[in-house]
N, C-alpha and C positions, 0 to 999 in steps of 0.2 A: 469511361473514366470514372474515377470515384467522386460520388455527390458528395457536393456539402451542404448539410443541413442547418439552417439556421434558427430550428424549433431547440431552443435550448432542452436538457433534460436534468431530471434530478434523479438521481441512485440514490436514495435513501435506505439503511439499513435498520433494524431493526431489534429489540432486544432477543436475548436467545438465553438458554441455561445460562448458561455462564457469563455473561455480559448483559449492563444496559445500562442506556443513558439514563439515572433518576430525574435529573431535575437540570437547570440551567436558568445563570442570568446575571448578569452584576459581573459580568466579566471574569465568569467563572463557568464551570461544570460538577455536577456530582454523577459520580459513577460507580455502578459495582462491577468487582472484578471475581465472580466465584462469593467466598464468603465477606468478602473484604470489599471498603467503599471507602472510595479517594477523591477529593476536590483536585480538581486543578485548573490554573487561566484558562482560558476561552475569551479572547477580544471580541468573536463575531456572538458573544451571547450579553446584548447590547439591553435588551427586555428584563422585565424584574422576575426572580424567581417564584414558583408556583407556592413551593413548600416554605413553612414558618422559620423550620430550620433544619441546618442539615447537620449530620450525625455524623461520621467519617474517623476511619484509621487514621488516616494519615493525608496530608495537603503539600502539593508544590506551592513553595514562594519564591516568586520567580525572581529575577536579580533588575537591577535597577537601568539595565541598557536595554533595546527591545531584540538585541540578536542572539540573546540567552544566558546562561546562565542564571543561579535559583539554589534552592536546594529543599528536602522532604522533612518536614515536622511530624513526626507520630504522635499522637495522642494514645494510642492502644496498639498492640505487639505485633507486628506484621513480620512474615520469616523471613529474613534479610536471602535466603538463597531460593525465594521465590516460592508458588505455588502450582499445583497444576490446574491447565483450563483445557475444556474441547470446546471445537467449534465442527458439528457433525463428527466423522472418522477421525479428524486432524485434534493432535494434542500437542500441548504445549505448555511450556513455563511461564507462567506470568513474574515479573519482580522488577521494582523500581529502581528503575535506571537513573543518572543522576543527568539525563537530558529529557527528565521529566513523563518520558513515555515508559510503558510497564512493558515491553519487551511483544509487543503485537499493535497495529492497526484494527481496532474494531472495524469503524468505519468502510474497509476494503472486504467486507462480509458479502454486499450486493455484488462487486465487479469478479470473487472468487465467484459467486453463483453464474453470473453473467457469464464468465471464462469456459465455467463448464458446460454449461447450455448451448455456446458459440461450436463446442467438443463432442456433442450429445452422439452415444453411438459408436463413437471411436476409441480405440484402445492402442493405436498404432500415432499417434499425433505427438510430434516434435514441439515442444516448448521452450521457449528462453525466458527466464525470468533474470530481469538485471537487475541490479541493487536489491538485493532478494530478501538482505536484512535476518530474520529467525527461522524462516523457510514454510509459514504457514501457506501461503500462495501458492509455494511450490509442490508441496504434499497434495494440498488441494488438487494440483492440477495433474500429478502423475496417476490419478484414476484411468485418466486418459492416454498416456505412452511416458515416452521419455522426457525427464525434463532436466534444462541444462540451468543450475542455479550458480549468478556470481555475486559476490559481492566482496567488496575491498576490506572488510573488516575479518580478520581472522577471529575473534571473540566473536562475531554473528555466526558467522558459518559452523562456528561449533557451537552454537545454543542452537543451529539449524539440524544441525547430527545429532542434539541430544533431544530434539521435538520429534523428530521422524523415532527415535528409538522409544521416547515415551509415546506413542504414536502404535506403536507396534509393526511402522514402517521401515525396520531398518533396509530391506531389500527390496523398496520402491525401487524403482526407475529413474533416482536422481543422481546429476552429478554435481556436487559440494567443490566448486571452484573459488577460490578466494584470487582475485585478479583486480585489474582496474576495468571497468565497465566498457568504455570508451575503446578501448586499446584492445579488448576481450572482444568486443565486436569489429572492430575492423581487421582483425586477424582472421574471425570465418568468413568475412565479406573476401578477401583472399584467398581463401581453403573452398571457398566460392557452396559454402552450404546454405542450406534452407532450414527454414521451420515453419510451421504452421500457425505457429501464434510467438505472441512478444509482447510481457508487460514490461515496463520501468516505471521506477518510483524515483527520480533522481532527487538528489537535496540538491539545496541553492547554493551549497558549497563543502566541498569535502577535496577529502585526499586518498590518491592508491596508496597500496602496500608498496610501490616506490619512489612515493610523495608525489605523485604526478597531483596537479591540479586540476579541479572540476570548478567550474562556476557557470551555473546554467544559463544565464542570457548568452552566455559565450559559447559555452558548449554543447546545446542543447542541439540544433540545427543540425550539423554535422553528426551526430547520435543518432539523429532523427532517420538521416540521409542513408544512412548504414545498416541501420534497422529495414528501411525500407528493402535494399537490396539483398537482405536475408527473407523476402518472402515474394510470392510470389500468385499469380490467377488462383490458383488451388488454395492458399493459405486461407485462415478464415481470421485471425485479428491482431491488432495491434492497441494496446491499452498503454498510456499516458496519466501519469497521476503527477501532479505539483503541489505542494505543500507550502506557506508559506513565504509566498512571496507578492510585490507588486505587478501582475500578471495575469491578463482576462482569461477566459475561457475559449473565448475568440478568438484570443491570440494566436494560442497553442493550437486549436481546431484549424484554422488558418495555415499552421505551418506543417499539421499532415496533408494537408491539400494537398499542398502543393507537395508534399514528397511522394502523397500515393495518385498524383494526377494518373496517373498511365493504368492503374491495376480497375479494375472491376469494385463494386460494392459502396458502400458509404460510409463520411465522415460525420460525425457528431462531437456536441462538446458539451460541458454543461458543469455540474455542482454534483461533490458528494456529500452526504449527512447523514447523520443520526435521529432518530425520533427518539424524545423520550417517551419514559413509560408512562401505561395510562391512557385514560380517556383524553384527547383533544389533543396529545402530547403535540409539541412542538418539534419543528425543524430545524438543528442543529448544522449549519454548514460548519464544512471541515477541510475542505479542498478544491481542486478545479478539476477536469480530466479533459481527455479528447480521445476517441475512440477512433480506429477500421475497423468496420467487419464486412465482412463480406460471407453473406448466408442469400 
């Protein structure tokens, strides 16, 4: 049966061309994106900042409730229809979205490494990535076989068709599903398919394409339970990312326990971050996750 390990871990990601974390502190972040550098909140960056000041295109000011809303102050000309970024082969549009994120997860730079490491070798491996969001994860991952990407937002899945084509991936091995997540996996859990691997990113709350309702304490479990049953001794992982919410690491490691009791391999749980740049850079958390793998 699958261990649970209770040596916490940190994925920490790193700067790269196109991305890094500069600086943090004050309840803020500075970051470049390509040519371009944007402040925005960061509550867990509780420490003062390294730098005297920071310089920046353009900063979210978030809105006065803590479940969001905000909106973006330029100082200098940023291209309202985005810019391009690679992260290795995979490319992509960067542009500020007015839910304060610029159209990608830095942060999920280790778990796409990790994914493919978990993949090493194979070129025949089934993936499902849910909530798939601009499809960088999923580019990433079709090195390795097929991969089946959903996500409930029709604007995602076509910024996902239009990263694979700047990508020069149009005839990867994906399939560009716009569905509800939930509803989308219990339908293969019936059609009674497998895959080899399974990321989700779910938010703490959203909506399908036919208003169905998501809210993760509620729905999470059941997600969980259904993902499970798409994999199988042979698969090698299931990745777990939570954002934003009041919610251990534990927790969530806790509740693949118990849905891959019966399978082979181990569980872990832990923290994602950022280092910034530089000497002595600091650790920037950004998330929770809980991982299977079985290798």
């Amino acid at each position: 049966m699958a261990a649970l390990s209770h040596q916490p871990i940190v994925m920490a990601g790193s700067a790269w061309p196109d991305y890094g974390l500069v600086d943090s502190g004050n309840g803020r972040k500075l970051e470049r994106y390509g040519p371009y550098r944007f402040i925005r909140p960061e509550p867990q960056a509780m420490w003062q900042p390294r730098l005297s000041g920071w310089a920046a295109h353009g900063e979210f000011v978030p809105g006065s409730d803590e479940d969001g809303g905000g909106r973006w102050q330029f100082d200098r000309p940023v291209p309202d229809e985005g810019w391009p970024l690679a992260w290795n082969e995979v490319a992509f549009t960067a542009q500020c979205t007015p839910f304060r994120h610029l159209g990608f997860f830095p942060d999920m730079a280790p778990v796409w490494d990790w994914m493919r490491g978990m993949l090493a070798g194979r070129d025949d491996a089934h993936t499902l990535n849910l909530f798939g969001y601009t499809g960088v994860g999923s580019l990433a991952l079709s090195r390795h076989g097929p991969v089946t990407h959903v996500d409930a937002s029709k604007k995602s899945v076509a910024q996902a068709r239009d990263n694979a084509a700047l990508s020069g991936m149009d005839d990867a091995p994906v399939r560009w599903l716009i569905d509800d997540a939930a509803k989308f996996t219990a339908r293969e859990v019936r059609r009674e398919r497998r895959y080899d691997g399974i990321i989700l990113d779910p938010p703490k709350f959203g909506r399908g394409p036919k208003n169905e309702t998501w809210r993760l304490e509620e729905s999470l479990p059941g997600l969980i339970g259904d993902c499970r049953r798409l994999l199988d001794a042979e698969s090698r992982f299931a990745f777990l990312t939570v954002y934003a919410v009041r919610m251990s690491a534990l927790a969530i490691g806790g509740l693949l326990a118990e849905a891959f009791a019966d399978l082979p391999g181990t569980i872990e749980y832990g923290e994602l971050a950022v280092r910034e740049e530089g000497e002595g850079g600091r650790l920037l958390p950004t998330a929770i996750f809980a991982r299977w793998r079985n290798d």
